[in-house]
DRENBA-818109 format. One record per atom (N, C-alpha, C): residue number from 1; atom name; x, y, z. Coordinates in nm, 2 decimals, padded with zeros to 4 digits, always signed. Example, Ala and Ser with C-alpha at 12.3 -4.5 7.8 and 13.67 -1.06 7.14 Angstrom:
residues 2
+------+------+--------+--------+--------+
| resi | name |      x |      y |      z |
+------+------+--------+--------+--------+
|    1 |    N | +01.32 | -00.57 | +00.78 |
|    1 |   CA | +01.23 | -00.45 | +00.78 |
|    1 |    C | +01.32 | -00.33 | +00.78 |
|    2 |    N | +01.28 | -00.22 | +00.71 |
|    2 |   CA | +01.37 | -00.11 | +00.71 |
|    2 |    C | +01.29 | +00.00 | +00.79 |
+------+------+--------+--------+--------+
end
This chain:
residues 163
+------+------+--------+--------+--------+
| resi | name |      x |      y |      z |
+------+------+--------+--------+--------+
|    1 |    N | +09.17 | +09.77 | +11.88 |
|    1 |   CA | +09.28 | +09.67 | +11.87 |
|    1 |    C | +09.40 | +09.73 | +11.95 |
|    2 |    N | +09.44 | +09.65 | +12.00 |
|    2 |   CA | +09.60 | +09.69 | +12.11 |
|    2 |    C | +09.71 | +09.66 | +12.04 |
|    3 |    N | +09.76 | +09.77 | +12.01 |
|    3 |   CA | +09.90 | +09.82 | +11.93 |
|    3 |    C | +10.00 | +09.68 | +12.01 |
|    4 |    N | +10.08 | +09.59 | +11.94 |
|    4 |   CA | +10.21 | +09.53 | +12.03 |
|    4 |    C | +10.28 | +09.65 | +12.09 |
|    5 |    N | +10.35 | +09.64 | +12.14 |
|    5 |   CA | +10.52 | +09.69 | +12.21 |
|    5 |    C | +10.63 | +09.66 | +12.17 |
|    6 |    N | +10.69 | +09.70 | +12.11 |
|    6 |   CA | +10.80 | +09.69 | +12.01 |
|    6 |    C | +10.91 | +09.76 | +12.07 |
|    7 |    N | +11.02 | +09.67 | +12.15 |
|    7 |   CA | +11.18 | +09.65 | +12.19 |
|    7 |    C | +11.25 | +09.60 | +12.14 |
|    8 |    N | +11.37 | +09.60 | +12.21 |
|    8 |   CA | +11.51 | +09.50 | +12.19 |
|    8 |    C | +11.47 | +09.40 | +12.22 |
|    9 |    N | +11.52 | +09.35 | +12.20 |
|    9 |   CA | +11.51 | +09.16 | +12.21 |
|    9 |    C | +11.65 | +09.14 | +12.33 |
|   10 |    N | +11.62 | +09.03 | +12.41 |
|   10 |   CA | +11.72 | +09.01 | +12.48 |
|   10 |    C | +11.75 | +08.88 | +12.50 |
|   11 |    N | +11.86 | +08.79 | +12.47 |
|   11 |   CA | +11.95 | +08.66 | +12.48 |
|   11 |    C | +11.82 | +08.59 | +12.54 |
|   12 |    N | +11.76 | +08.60 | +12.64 |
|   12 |   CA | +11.62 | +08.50 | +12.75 |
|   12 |    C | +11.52 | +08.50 | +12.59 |
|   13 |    N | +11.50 | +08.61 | +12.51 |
|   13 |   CA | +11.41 | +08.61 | +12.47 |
|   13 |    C | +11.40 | +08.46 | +12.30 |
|   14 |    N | +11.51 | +08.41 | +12.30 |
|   14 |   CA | +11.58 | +08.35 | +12.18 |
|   14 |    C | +11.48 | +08.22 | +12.18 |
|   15 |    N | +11.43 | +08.17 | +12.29 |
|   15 |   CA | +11.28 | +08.08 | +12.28 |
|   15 |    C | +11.18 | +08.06 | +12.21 |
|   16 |    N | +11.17 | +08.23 | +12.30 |
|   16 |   CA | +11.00 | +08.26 | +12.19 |
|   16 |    C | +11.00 | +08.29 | +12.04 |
|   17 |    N | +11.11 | +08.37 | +12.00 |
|   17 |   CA | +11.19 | +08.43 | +11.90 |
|   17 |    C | +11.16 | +08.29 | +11.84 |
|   18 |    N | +11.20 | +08.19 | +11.82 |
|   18 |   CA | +11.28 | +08.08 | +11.76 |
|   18 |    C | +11.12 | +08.03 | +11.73 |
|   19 |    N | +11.04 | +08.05 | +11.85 |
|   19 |   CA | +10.90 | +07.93 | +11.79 |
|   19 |    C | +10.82 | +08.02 | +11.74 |
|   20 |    N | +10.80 | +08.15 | +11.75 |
|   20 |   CA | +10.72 | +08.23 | +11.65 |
|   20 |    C | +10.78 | +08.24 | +11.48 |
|   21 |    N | +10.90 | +08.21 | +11.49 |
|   21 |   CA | +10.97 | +08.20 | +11.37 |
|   21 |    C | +10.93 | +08.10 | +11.31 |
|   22 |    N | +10.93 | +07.98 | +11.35 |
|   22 |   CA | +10.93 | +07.87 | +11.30 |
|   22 |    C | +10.76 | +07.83 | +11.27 |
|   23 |    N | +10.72 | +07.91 | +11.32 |
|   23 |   CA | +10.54 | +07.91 | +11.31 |
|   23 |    C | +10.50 | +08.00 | +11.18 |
|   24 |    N | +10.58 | +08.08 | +11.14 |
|   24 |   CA | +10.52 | +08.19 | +11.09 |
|   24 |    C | +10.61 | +08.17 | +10.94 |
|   25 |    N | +10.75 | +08.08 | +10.96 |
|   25 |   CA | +10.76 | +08.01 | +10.81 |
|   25 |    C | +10.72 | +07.94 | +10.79 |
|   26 |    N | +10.62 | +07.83 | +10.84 |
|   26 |   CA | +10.60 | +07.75 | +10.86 |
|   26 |    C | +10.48 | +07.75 | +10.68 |
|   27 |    N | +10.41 | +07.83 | +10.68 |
|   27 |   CA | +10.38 | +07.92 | +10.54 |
|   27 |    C | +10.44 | +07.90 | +10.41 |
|   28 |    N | +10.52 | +07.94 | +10.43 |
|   28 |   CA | +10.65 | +07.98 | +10.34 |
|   28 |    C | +10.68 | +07.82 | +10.31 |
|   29 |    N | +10.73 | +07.75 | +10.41 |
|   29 |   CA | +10.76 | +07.61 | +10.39 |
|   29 |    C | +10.67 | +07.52 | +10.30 |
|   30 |    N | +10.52 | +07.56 | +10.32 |
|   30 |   CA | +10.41 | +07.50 | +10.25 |
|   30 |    C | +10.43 | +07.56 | +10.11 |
|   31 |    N | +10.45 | +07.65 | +10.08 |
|   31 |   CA | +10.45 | +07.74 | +09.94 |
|   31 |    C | +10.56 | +07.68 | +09.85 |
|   32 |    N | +10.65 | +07.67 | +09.91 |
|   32 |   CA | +10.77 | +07.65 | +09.85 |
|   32 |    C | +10.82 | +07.49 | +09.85 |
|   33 |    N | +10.74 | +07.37 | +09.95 |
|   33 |   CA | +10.75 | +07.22 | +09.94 |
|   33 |    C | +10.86 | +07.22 | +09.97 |
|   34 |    N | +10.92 | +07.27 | +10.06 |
|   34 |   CA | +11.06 | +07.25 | +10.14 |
|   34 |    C | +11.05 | +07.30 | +10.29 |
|   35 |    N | +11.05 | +07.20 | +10.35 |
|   35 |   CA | +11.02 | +07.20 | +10.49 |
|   35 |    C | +11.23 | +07.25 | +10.54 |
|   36 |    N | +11.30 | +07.28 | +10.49 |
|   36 |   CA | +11.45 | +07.29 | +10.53 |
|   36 |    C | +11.46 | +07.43 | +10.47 |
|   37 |    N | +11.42 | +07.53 | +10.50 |
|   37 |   CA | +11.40 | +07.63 | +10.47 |
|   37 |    C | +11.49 | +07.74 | +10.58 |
|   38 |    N | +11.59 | +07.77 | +10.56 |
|   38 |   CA | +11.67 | +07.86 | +10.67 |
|   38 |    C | +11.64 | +07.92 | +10.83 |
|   39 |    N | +11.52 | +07.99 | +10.81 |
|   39 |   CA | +11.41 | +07.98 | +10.94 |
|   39 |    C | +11.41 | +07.86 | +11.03 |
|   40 |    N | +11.36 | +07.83 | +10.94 |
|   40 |   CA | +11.27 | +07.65 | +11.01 |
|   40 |    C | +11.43 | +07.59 | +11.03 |
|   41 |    N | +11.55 | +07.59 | +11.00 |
|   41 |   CA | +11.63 | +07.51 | +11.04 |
|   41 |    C | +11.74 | +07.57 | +11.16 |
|   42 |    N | +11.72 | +07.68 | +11.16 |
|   42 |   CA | +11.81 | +07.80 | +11.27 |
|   42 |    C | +11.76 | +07.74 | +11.40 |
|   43 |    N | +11.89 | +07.68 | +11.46 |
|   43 |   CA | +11.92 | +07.63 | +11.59 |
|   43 |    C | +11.89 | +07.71 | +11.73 |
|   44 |    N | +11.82 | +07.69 | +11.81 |
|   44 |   CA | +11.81 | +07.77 | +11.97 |
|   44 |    C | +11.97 | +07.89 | +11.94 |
|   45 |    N | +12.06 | +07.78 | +11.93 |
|   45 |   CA | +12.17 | +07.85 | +11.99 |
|   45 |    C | +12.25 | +07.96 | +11.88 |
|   46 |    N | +12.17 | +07.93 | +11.76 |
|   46 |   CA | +12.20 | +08.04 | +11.63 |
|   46 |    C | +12.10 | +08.17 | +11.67 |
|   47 |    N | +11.99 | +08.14 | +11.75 |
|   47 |   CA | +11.93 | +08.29 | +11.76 |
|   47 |    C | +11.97 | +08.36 | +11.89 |
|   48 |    N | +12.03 | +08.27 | +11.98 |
|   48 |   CA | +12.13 | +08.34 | +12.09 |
|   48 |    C | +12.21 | +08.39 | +12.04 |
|   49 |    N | +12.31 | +08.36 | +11.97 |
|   49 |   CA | +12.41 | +08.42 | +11.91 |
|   49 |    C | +12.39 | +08.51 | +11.83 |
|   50 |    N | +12.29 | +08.53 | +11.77 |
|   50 |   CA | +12.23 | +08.64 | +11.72 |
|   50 |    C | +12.15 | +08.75 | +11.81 |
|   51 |    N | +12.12 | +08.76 | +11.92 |
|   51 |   CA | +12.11 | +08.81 | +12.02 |
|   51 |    C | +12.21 | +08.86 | +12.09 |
|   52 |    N | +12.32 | +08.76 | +12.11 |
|   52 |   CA | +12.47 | +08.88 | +12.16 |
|   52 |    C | +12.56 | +08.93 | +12.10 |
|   53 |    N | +12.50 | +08.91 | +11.93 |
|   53 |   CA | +12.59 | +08.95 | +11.85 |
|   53 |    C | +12.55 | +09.13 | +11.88 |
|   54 |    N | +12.61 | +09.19 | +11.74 |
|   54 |   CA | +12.57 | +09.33 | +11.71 |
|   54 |    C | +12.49 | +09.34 | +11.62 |
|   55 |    N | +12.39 | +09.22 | +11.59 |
|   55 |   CA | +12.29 | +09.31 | +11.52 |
|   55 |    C | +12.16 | +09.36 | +11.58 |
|   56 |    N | +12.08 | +09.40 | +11.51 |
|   56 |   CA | +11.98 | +09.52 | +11.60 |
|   56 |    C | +11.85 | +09.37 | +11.58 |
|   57 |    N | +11.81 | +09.37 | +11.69 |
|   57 |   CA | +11.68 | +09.22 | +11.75 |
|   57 |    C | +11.59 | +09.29 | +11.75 |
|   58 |    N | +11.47 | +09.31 | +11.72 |
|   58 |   CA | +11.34 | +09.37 | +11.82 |
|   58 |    C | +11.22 | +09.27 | +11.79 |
|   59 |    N | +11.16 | +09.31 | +11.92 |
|   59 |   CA | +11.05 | +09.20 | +11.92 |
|   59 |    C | +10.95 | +09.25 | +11.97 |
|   60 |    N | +10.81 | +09.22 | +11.92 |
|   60 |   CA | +10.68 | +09.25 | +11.93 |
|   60 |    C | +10.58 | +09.18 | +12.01 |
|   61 |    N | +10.53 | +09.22 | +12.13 |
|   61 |   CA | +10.48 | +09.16 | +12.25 |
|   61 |    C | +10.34 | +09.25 | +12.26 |
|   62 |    N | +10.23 | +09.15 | +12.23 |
|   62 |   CA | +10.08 | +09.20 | +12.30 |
|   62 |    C | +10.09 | +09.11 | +12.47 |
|   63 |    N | +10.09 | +09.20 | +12.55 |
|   63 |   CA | +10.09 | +09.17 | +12.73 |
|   63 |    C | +10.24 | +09.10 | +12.71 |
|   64 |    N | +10.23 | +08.98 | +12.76 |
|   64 |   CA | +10.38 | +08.91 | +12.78 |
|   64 |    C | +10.37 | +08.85 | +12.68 |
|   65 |    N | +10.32 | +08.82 | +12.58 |
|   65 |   CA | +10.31 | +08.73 | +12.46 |
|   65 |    C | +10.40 | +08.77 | +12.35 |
|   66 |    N | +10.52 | +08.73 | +12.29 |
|   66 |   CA | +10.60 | +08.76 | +12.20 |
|   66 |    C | +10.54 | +08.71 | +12.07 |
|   67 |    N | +10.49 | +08.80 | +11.99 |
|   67 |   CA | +10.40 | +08.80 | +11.82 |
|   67 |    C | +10.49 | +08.84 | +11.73 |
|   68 |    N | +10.62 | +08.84 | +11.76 |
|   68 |   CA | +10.68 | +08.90 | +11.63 |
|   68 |    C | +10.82 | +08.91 | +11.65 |
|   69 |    N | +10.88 | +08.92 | +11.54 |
|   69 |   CA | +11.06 | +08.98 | +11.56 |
|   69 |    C | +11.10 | +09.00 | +11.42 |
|   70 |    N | +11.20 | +09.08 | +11.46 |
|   70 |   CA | +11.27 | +09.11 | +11.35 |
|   70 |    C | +11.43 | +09.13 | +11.33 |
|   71 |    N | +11.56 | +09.09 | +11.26 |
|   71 |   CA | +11.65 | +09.13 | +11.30 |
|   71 |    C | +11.74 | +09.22 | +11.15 |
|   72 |    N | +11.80 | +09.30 | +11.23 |
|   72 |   CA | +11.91 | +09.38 | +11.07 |
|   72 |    C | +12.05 | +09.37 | +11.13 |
|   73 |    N | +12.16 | +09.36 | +11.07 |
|   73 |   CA | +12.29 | +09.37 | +11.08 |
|   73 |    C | +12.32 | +09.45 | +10.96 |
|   74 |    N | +12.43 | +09.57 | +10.97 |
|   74 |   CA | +12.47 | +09.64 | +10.92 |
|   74 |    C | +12.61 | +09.66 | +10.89 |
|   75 |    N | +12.65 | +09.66 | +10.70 |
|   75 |   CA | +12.72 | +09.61 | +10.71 |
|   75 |    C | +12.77 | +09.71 | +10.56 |
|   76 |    N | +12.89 | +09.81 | +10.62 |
|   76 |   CA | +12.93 | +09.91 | +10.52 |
|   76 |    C | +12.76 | +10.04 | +10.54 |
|   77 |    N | +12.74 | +10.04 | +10.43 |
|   77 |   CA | +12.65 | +10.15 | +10.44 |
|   77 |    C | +12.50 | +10.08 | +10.42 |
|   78 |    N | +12.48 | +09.93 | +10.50 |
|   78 |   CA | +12.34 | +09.89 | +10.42 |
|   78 |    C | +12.33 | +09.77 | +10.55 |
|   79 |    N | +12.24 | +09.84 | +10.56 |
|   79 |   CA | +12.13 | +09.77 | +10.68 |
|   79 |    C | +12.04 | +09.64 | +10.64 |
|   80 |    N | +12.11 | +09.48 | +10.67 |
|   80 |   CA | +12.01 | +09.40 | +10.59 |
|   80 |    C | +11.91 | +09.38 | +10.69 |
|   81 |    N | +11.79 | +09.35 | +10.66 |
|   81 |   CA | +11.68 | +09.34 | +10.72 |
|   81 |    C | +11.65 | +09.19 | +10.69 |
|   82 |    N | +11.66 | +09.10 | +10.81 |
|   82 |   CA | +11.59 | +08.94 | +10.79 |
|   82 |    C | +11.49 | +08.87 | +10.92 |
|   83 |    N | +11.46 | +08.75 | +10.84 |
|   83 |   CA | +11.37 | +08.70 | +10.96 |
|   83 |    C | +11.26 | +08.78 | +11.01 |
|   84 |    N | +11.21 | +08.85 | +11.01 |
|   84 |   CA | +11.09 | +08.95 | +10.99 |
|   84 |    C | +10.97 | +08.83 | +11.03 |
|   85 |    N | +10.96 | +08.80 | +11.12 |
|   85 |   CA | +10.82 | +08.67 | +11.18 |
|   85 |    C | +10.74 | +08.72 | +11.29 |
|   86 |    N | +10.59 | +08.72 | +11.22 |
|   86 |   CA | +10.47 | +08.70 | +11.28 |
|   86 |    C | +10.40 | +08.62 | +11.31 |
|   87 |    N | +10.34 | +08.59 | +11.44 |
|   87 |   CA | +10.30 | +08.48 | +11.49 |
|   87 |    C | +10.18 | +08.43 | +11.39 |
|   88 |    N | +10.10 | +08.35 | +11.36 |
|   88 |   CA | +10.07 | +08.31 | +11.23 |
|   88 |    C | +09.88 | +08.38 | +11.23 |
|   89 |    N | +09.86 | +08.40 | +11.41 |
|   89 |   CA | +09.72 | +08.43 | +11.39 |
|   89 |    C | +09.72 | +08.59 | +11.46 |
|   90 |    N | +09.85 | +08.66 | +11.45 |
|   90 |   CA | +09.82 | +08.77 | +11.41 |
|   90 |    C | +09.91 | +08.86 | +11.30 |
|   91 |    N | +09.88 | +08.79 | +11.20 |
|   91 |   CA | +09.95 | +08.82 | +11.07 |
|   91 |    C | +09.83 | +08.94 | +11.02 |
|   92 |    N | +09.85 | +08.99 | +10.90 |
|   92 |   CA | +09.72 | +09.09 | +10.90 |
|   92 |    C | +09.73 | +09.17 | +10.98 |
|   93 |    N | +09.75 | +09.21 | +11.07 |
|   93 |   CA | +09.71 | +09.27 | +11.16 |
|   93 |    C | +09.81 | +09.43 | +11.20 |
|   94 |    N | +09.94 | +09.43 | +11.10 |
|   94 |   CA | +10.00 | +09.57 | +11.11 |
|   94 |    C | +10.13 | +09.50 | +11.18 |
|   95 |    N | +10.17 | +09.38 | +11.28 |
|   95 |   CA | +10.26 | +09.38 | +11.34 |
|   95 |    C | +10.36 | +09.38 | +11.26 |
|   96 |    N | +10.37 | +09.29 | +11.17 |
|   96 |   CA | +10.48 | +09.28 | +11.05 |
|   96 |    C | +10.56 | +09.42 | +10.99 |
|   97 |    N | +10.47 | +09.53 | +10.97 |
|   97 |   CA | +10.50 | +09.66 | +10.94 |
|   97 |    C | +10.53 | +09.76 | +11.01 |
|   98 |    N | +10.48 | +09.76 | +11.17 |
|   98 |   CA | +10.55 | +09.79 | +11.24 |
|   98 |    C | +10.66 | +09.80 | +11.32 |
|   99 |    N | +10.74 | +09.65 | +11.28 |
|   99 |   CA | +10.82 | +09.57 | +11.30 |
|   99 |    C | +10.91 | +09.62 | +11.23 |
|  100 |    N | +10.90 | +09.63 | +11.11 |
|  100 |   CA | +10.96 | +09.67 | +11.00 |
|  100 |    C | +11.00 | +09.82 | +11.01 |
|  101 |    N | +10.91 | +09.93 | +11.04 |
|  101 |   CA | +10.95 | +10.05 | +11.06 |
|  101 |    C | +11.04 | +10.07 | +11.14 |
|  102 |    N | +11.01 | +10.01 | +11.28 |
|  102 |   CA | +11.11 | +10.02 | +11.40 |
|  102 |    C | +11.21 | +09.94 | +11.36 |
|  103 |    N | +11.27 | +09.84 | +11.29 |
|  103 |   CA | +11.38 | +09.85 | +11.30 |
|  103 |    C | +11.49 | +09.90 | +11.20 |
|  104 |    N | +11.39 | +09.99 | +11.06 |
|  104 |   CA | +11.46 | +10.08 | +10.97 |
|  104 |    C | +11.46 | +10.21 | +11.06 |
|  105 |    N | +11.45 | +10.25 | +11.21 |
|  105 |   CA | +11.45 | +10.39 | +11.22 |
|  105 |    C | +11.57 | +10.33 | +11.32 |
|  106 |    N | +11.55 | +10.19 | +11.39 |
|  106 |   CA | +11.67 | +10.20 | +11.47 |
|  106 |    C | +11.84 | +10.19 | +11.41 |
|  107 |    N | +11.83 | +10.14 | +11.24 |
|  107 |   CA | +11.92 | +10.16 | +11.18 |
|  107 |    C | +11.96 | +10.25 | +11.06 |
|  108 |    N | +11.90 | +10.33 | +11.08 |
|  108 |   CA | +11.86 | +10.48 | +10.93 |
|  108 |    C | +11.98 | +10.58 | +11.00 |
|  109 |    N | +12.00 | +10.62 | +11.14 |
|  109 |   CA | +12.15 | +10.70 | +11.12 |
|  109 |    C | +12.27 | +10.63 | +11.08 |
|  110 |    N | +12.31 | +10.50 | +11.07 |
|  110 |   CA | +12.40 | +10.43 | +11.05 |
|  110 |    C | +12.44 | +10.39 | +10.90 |
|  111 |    N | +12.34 | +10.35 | +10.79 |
|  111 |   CA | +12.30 | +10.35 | +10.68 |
|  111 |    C | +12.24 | +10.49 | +10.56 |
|  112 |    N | +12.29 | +10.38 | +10.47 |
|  112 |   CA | +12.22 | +10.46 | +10.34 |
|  112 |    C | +12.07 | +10.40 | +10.28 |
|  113 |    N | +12.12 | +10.31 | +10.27 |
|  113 |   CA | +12.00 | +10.20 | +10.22 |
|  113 |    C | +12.00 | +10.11 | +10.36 |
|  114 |    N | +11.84 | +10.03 | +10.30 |
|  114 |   CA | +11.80 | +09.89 | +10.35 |
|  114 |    C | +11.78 | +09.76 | +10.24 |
|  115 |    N | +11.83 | +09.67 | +10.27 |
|  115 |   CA | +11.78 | +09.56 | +10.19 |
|  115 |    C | +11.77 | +09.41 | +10.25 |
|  116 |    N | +11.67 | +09.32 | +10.19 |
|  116 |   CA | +11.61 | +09.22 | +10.24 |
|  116 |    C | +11.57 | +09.13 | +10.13 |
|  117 |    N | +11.58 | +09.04 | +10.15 |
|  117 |   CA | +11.53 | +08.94 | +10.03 |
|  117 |    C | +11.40 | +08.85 | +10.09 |
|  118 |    N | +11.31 | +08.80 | +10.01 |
|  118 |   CA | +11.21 | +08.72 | +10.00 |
|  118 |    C | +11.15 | +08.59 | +09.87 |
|  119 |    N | +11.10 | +08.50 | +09.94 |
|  119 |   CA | +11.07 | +08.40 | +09.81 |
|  119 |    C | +11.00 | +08.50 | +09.71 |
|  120 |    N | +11.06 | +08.50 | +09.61 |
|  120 |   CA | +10.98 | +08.54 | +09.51 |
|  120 |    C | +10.83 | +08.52 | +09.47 |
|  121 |    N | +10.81 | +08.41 | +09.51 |
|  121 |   CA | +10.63 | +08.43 | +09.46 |
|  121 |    C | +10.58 | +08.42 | +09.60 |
|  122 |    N | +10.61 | +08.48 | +09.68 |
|  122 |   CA | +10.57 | +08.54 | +09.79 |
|  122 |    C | +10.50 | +08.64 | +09.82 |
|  123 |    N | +10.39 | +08.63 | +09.75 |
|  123 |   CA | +10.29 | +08.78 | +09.71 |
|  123 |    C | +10.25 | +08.88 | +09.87 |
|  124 |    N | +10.21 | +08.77 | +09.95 |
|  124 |   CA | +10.19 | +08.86 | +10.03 |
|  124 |    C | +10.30 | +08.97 | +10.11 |
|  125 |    N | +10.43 | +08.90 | +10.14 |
|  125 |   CA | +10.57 | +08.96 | +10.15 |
|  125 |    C | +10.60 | +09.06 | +10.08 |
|  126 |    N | +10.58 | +09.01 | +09.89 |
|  126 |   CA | +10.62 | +09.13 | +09.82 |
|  126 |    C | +10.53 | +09.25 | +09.83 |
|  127 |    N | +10.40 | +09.24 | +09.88 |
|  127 |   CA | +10.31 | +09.36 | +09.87 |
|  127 |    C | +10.33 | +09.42 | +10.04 |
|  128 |    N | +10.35 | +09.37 | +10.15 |
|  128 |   CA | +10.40 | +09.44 | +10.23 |
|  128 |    C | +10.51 | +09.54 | +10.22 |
|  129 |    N | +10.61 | +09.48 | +10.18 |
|  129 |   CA | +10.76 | +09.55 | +10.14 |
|  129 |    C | +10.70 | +09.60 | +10.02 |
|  130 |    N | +10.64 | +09.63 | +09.94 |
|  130 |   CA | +10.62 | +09.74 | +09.87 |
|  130 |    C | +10.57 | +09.86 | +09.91 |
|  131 |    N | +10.47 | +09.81 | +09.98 |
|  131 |   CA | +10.37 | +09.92 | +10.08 |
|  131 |    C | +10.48 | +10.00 | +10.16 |
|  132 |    N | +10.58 | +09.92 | +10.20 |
|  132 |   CA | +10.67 | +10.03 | +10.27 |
|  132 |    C | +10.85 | +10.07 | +10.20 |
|  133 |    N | +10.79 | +10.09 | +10.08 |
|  133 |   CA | +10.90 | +10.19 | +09.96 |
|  133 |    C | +11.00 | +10.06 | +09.92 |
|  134 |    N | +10.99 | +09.95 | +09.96 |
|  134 |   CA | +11.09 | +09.89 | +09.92 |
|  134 |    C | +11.08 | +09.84 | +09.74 |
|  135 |    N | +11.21 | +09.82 | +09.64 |
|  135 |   CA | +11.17 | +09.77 | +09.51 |
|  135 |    C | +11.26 | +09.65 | +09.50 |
|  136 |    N | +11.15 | +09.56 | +09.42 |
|  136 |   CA | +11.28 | +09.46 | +09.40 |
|  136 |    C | +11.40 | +09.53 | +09.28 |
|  137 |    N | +11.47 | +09.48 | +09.31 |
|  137 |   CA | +11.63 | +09.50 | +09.24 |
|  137 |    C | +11.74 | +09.43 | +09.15 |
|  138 |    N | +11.67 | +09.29 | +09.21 |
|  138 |   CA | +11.69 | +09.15 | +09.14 |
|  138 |    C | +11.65 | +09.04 | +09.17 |
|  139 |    N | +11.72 | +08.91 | +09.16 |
|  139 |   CA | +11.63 | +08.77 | +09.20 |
|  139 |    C | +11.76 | +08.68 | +09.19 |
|  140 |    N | +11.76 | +08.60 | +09.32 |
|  140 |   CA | +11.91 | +08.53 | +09.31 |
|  140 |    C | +11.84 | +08.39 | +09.37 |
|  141 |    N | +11.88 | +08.26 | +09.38 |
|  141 |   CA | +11.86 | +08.18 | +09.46 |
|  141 |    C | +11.92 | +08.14 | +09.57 |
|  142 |    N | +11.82 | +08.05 | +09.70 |
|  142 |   CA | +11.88 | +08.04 | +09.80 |
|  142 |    C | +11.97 | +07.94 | +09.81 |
|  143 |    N | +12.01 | +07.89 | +09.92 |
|  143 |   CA | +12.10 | +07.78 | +09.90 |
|  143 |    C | +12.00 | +07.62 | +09.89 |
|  144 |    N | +11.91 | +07.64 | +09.87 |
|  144 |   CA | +11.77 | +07.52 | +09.82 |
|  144 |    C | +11.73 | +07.55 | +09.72 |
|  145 |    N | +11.82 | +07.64 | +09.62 |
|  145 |   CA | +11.75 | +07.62 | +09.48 |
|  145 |    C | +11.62 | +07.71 | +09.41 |
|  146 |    N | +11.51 | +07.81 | +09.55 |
|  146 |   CA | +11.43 | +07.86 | +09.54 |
|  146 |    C | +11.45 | +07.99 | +09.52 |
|  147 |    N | +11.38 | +08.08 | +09.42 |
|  147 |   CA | +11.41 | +08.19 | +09.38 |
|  147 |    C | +11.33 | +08.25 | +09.50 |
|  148 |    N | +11.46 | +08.41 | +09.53 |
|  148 |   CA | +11.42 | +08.48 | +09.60 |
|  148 |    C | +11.43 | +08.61 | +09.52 |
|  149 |    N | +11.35 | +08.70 | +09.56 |
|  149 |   CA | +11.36 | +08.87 | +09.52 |
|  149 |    C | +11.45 | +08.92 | +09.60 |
|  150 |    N | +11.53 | +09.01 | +09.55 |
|  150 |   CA | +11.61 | +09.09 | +09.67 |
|  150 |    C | +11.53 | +09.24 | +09.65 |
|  151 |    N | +11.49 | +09.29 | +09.74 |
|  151 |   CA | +11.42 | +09.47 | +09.78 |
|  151 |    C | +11.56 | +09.54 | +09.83 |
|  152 |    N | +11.54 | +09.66 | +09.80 |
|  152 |   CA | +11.60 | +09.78 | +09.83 |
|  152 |    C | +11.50 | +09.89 | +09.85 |
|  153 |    N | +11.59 | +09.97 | +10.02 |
|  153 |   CA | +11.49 | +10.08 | +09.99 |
|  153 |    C | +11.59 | +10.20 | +10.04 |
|  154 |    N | +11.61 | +10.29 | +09.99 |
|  154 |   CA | +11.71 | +10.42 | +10.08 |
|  154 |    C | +11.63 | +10.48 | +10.19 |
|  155 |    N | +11.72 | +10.53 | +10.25 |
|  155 |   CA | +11.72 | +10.56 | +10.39 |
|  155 |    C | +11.71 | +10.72 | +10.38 |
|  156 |    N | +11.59 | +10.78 | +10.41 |
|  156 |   CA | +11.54 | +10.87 | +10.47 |
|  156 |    C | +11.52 | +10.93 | +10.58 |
|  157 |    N | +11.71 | +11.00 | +10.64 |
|  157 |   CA | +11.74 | +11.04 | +10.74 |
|  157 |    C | +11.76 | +11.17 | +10.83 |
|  158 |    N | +11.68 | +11.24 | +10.86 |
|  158 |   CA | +11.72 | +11.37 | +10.95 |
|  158 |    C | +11.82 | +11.39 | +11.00 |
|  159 |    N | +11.89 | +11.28 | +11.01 |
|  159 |   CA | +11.98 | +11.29 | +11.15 |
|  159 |    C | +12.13 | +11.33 | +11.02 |
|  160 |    N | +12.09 | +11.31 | +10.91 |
|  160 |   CA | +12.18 | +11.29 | +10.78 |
|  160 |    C | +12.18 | +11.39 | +10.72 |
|  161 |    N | +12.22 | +11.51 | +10.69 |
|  161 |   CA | +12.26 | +11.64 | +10.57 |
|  161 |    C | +12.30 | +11.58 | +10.44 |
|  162 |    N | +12.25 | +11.46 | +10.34 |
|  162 |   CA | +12.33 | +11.41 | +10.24 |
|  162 |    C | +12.34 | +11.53 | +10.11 |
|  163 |    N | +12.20 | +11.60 | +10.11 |
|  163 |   CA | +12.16 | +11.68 | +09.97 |
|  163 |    C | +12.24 | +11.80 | +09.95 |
+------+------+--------+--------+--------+
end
């Protein structure tokens, strides 16, 4: 199997970004019977702007093909980690977690913690994000009424002398 390529995301790339996103809630939308789901309603020009903002983009490309993204903004000592989307037919497949690693290492000298929220009965989500140290911490709802889990995970840094 051929590992993706995991970069920065750049302002051109807010297209692909936007329809792999919307493919890969598209899930989540089914689960939950709400097609107006945050994902699914984020405008072209909300993932540009999220692109030239400062938070950290990266995105996952087999050849020129964009399969994935992920974004974190950091904010005090805690790195949130959102939108985390895989293209739908290669989910399974490790990109999701890889995704996820690279962009806890691109924000681990900056932070203490990571945290991320997901639909609560989101089994397959919660067992990803478990697999990689994260715990839920609580459960709040979104602005549609549907419960989400909030995960925490601390940041395990070299570059950091905390002990």
């Amino acid at each position: 199997m051929i590992e993706p390529r995991i970069a920065p995301a750049d302002v051109p790339d807010a297209g692909e970004i936007l329809t792999v996103q919307r493919a890969a809630y598209l899930v989540e939308a089914q689960r939950y019977a709400d097609p107006f789901l945050p994902p699914l309603t984020e405008t072209l020009e909300e993932v540009r702007a999220a692109l030239a903002g400062p938070a950290t983009v990266l995105t996952a490309r087999l050849g020129h093909r964009l399969v994935g993204s992920v974004r974190a903004h950091v904010d005090g000592d805690t790195a949130h980690v959102g939108r985390l989307a895989v293209a739908p037919d290669q989910q399974g497949r490790g990109v999701g977690g890889r995704l996820l690693r690279a962009v806890e290492a691109a924000c681990a000298a900056r932070v203490r913690r990571l945290a991320l929220f997901t639909g609560a009965d989101s089994e397959q989500n919660l067992r990803l994000y478990h697999r990689h140290g994260y715990r839920v911490v609580g459960h709040r709802p979104d602005p549609n009424g549907h419960r989400l889990a909030l995960l925490e995970k601390a940041v395990v840094s070299p570059a950091r002398n905390d002990a």
